[in-house]
N, CA and C atoms as an extended XYZ file, in Angstrom:
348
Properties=species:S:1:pos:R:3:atomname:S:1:resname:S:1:resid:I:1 pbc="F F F"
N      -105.469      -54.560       69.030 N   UNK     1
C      -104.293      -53.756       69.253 CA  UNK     1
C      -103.407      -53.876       68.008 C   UNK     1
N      -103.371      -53.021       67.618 N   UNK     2
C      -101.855      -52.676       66.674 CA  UNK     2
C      -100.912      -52.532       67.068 C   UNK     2
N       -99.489      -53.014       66.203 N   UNK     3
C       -98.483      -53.049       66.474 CA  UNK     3
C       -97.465      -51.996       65.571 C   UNK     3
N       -96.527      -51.190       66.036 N   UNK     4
C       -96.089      -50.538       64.962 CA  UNK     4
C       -94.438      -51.057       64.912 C   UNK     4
N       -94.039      -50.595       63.994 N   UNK     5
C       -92.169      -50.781       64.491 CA  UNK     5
C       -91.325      -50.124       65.207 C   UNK     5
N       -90.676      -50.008       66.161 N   UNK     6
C       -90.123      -48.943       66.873 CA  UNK     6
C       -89.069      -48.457       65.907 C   UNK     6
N       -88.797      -47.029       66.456 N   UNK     7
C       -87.818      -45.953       65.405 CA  UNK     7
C       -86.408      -46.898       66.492 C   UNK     7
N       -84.985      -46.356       65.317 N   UNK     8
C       -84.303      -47.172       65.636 CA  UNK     8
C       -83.154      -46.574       67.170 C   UNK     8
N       -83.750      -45.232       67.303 N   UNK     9
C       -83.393      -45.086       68.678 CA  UNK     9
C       -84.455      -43.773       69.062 C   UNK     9
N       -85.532      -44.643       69.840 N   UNK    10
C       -86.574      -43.658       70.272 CA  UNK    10
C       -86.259      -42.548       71.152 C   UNK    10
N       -85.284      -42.995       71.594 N   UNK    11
C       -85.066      -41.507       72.530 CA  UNK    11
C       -83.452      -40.815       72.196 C   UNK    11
N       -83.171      -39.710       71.348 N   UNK    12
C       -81.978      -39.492       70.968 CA  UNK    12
C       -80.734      -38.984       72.085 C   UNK    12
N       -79.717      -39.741       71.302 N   UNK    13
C       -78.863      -39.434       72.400 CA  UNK    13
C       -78.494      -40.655       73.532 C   UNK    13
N       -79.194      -41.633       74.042 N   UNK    14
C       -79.279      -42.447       74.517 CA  UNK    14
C       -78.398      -43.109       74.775 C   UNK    14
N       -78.058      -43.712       73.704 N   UNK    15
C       -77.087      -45.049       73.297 CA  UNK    15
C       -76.145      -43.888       72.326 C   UNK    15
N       -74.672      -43.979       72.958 N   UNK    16
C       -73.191      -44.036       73.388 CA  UNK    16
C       -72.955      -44.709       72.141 C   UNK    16
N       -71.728      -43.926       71.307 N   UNK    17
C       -70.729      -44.320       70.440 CA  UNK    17
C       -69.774      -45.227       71.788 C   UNK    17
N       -69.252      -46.480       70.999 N   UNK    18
C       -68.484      -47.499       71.752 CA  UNK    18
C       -67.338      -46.589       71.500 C   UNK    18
N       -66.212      -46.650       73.435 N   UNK    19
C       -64.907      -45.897       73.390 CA  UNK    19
C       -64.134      -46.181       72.392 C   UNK    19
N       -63.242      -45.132       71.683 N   UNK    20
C       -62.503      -45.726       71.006 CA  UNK    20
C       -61.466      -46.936       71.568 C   UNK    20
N       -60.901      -47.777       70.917 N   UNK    21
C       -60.006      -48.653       71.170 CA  UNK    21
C       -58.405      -48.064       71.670 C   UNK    21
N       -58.141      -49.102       72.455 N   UNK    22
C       -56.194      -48.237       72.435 CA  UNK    22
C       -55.256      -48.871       71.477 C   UNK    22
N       -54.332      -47.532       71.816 N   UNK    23
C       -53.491      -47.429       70.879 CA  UNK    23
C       -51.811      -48.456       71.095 C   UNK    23
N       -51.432      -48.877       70.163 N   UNK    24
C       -50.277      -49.354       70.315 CA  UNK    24
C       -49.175      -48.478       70.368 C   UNK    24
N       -48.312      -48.278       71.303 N   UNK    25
C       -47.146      -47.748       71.476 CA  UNK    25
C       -46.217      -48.193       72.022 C   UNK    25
N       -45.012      -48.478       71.178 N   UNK    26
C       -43.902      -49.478       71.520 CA  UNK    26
C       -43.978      -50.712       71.961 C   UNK    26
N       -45.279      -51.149       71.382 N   UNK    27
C       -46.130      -52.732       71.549 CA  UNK    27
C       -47.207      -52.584       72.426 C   UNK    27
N       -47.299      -51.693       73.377 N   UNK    28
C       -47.692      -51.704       74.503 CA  UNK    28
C       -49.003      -51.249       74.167 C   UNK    28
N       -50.267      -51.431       74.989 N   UNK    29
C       -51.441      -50.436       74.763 CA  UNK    29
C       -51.662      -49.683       75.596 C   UNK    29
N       -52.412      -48.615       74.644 N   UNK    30
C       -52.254      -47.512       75.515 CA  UNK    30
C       -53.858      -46.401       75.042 C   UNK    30
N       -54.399      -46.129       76.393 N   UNK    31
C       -55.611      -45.174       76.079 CA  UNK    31
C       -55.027      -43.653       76.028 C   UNK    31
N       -55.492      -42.710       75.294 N   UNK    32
C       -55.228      -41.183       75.005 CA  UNK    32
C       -55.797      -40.296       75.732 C   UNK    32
N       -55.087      -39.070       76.676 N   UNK    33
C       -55.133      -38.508       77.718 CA  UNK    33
C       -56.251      -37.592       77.443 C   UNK    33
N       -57.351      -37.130       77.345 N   UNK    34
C       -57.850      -35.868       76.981 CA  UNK    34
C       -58.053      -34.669       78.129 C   UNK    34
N       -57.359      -34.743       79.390 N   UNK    35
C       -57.383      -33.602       80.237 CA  UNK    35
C       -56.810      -34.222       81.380 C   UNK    35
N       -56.343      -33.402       82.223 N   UNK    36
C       -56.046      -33.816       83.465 CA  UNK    36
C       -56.805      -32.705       84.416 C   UNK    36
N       -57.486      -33.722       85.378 N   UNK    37
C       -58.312      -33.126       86.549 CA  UNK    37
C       -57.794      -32.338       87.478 C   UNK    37
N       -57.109      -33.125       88.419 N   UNK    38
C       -56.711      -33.139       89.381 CA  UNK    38
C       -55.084      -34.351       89.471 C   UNK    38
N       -54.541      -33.619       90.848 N   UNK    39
C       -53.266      -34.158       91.234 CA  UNK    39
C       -53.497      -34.796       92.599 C   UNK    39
N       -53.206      -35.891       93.258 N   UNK    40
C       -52.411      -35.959       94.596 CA  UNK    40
C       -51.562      -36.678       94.555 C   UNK    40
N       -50.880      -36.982       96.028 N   UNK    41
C       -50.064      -37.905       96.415 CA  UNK    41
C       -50.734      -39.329       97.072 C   UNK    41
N       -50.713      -40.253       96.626 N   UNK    42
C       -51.177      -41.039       97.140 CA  UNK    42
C       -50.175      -42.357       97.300 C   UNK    42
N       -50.448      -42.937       98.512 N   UNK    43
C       -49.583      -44.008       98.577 CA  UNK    43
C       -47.965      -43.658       98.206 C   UNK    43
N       -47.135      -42.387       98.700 N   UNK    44
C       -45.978      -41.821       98.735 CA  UNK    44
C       -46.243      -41.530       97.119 C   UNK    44
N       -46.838      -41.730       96.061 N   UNK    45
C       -46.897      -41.576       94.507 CA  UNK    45
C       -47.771      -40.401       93.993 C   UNK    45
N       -46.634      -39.770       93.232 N   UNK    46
C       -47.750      -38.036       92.391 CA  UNK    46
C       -48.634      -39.298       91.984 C   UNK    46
N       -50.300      -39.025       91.841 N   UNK    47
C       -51.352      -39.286       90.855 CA  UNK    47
C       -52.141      -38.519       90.200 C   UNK    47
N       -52.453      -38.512       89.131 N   UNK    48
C       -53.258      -37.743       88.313 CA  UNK    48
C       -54.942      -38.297       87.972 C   UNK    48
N       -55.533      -37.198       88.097 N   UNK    49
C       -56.874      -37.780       87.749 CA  UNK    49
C       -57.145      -37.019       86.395 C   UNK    49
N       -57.234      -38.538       85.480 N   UNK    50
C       -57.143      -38.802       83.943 CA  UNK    50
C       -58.747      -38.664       83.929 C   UNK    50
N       -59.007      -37.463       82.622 N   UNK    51
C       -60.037      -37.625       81.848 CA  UNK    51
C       -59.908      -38.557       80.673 C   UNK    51
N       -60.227      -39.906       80.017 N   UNK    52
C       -59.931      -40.159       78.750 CA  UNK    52
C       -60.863      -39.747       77.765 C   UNK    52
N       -59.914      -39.670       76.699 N   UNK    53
C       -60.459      -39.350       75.891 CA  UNK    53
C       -61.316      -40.221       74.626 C   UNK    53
N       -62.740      -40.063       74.347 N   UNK    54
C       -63.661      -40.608       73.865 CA  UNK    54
C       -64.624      -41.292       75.116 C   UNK    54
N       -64.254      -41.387       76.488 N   UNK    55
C       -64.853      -41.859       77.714 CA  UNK    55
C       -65.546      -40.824       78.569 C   UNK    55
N       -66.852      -41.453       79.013 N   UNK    56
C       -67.917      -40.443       79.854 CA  UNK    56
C       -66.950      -40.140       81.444 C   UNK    56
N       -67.612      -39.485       81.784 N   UNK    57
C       -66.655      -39.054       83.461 CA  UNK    57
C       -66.684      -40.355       84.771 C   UNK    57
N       -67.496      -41.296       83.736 N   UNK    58
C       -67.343      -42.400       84.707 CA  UNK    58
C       -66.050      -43.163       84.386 C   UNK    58
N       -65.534      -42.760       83.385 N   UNK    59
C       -64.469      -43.609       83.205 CA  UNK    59
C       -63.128      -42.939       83.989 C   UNK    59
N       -62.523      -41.681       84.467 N   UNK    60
C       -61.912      -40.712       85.014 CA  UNK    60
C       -61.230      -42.187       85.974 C   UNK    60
N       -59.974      -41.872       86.248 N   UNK    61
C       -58.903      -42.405       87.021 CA  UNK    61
C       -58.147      -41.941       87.394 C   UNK    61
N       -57.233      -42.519       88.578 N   UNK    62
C       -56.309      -42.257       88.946 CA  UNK    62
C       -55.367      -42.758       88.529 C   UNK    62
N       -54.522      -41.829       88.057 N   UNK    63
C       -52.979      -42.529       87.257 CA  UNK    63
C       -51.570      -42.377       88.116 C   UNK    63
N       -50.962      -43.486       88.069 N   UNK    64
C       -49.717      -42.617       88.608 CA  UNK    64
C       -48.534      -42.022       87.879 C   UNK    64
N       -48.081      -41.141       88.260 N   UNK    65
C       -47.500      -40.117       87.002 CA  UNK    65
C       -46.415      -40.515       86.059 C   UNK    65
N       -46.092      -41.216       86.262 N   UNK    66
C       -45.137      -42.039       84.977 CA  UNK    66
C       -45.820      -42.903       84.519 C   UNK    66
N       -46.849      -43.484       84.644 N   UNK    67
C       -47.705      -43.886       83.332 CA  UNK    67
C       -48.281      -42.866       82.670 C   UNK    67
N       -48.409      -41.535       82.444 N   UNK    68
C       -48.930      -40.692       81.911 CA  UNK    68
C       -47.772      -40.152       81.165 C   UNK    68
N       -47.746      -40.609       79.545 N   UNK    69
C       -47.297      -40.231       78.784 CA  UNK    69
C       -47.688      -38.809       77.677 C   UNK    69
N       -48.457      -38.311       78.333 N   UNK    70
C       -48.834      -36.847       77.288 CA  UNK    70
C       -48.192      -35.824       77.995 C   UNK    70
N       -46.908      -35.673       78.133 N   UNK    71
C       -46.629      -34.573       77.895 CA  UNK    71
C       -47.008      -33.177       78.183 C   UNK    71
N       -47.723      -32.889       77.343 N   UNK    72
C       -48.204      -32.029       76.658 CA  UNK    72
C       -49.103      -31.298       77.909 C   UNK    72
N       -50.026      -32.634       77.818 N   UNK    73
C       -51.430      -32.246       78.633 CA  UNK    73
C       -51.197      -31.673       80.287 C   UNK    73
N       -49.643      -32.774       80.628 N   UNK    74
C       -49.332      -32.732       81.614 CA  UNK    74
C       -48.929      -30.955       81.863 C   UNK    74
N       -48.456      -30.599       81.137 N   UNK    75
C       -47.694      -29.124       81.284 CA  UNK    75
C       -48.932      -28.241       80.901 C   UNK    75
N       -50.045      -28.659       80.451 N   UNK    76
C       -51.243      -27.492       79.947 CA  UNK    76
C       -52.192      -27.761       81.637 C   UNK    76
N       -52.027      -28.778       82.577 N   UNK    77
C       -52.551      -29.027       83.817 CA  UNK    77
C       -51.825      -28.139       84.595 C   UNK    77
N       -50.345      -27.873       84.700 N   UNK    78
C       -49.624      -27.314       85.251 CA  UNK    78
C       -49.554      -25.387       84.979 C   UNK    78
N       -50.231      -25.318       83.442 N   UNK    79
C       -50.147      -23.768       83.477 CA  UNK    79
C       -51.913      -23.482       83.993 C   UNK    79
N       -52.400      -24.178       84.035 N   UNK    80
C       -54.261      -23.748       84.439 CA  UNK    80
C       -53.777      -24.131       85.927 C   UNK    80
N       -53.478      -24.774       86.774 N   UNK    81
C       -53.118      -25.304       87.911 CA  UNK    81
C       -51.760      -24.948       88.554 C   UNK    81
N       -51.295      -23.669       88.473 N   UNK    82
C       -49.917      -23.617       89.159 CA  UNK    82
C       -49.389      -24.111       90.288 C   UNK    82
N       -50.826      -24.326       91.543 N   UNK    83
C       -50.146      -24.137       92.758 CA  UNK    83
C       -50.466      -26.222       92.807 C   UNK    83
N       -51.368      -26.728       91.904 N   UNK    84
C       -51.402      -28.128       92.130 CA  UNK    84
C       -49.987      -29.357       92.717 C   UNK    84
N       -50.065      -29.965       93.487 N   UNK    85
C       -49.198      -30.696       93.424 CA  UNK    85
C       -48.268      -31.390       92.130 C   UNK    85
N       -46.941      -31.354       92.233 N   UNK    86
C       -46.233      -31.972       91.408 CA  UNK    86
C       -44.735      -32.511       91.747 C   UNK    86
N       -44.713      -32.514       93.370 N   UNK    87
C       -44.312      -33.215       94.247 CA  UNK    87
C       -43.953      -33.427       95.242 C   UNK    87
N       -43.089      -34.674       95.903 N   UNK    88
C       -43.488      -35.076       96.980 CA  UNK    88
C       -43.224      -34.094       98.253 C   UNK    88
N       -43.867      -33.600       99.195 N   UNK    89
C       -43.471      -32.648      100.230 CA  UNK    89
C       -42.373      -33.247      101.104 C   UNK    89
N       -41.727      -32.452      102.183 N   UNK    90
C       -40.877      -32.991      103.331 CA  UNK    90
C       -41.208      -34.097      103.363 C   UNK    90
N       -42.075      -33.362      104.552 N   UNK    91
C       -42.801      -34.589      105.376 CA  UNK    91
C       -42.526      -36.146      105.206 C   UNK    91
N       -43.500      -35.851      103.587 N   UNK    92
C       -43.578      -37.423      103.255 CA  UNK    92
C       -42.058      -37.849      102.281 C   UNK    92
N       -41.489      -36.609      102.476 N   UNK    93
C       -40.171      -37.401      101.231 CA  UNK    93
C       -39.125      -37.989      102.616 C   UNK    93
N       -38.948      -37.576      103.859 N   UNK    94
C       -38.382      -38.142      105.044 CA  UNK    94
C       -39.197      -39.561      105.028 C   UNK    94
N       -40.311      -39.998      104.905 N   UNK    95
C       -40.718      -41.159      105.472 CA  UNK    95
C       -40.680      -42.195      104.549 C   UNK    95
N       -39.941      -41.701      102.919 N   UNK    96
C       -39.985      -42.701      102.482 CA  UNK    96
C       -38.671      -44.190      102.537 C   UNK    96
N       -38.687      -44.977      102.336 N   UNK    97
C       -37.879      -45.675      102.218 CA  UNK    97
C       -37.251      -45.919      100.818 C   UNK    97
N       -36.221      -46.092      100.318 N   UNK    98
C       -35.602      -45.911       99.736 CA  UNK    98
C       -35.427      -47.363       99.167 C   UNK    98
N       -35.165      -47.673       97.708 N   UNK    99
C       -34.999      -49.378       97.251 CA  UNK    99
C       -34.106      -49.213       95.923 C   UNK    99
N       -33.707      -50.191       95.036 N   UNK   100
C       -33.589      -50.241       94.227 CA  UNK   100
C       -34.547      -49.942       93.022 C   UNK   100
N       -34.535      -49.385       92.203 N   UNK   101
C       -35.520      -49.103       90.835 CA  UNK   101
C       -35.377      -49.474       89.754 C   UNK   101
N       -36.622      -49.778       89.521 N   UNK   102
C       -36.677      -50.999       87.924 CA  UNK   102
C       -36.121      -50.118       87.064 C   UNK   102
N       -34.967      -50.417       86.390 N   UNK   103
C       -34.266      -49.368       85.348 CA  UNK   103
C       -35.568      -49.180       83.886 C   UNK   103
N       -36.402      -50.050       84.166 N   UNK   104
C       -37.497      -49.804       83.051 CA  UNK   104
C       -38.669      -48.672       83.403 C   UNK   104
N       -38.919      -48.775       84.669 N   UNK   105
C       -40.090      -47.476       85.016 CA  UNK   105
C       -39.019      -46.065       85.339 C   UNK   105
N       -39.847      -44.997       84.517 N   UNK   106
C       -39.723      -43.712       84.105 CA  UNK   106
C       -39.846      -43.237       85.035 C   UNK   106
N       -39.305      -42.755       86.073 N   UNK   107
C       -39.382      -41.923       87.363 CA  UNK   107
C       -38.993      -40.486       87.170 C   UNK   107
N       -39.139      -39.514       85.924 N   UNK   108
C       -38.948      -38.367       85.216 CA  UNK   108
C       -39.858      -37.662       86.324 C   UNK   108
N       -40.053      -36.268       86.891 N   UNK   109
C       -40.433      -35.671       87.704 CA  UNK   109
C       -41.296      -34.787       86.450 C   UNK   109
N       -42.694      -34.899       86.854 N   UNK   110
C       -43.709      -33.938       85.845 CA  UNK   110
C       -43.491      -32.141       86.045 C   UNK   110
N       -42.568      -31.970       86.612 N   UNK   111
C       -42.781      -30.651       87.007 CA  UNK   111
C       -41.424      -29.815       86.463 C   UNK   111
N       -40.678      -31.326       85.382 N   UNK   112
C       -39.981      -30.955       84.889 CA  UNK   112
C       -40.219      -30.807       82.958 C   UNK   112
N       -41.173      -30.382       83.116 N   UNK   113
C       -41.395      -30.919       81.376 CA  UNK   113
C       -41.372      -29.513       80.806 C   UNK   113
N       -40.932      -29.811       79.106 N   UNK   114
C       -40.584      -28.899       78.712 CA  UNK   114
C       -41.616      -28.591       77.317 C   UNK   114
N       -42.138      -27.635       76.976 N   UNK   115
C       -42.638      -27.611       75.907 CA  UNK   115
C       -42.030      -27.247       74.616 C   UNK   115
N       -41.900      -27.994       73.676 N   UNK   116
C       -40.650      -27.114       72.051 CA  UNK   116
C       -41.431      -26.143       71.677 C   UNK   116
């Protein structure tokens, strides 16, 4: 039996560029939005289902909407998606309870964003 050397990726396509790394913003890290899926309410909270970007569809999450800093993407979800959720209904805005809020989390309403 002979032996030969294997080619260095026999089947193309296979083997995945590693995700890019995150980004630092205001110290903090942070992965880059490349689409938004889908919206609900979950747990009284808007969530977004995050495509990232450089990540296969297994990576897709649920975000809740003030950790989603793009802007951008958020308002390009909202013109392909008019009738999507972007917030909380009656129903559930009667049942919530009401607390004090960390003056540090961004509670900005996505349905208020503006494009320059």
């Amino acid at each position: 039996m002979k032996l030969y050397p294997v080619a260095v990726d026999p089947i193309p396509g296979r083997w995945m560029k590693p995700p890019p790394p995150p980004i630092l913003v205001k110290g903090n890290e942070e992965f880059e939005v490349e689409e938004i899926l889908n919206s609900r309410v979950h747990w009284r909270r808007l969530k977004y289902l995050i495509k990232w970007k450089g990540y296969d569809s297994g990576h897709n999450s649920w975000t809740t909407h003030y950790n989603v800093h793009a802007l951008d993407v958020v308002a390009a979800f909202y013109r392909l998606n008019p009738r999507a959720l972007c917030q909380v209904n009656t129903a559930t805005f009667n049942s919530i309870s009401f607390s004090q809020v960390d003056a540090a989390t961004n509670w900005r309403s996505p349905c208020q964003v503006t494009m320059p």
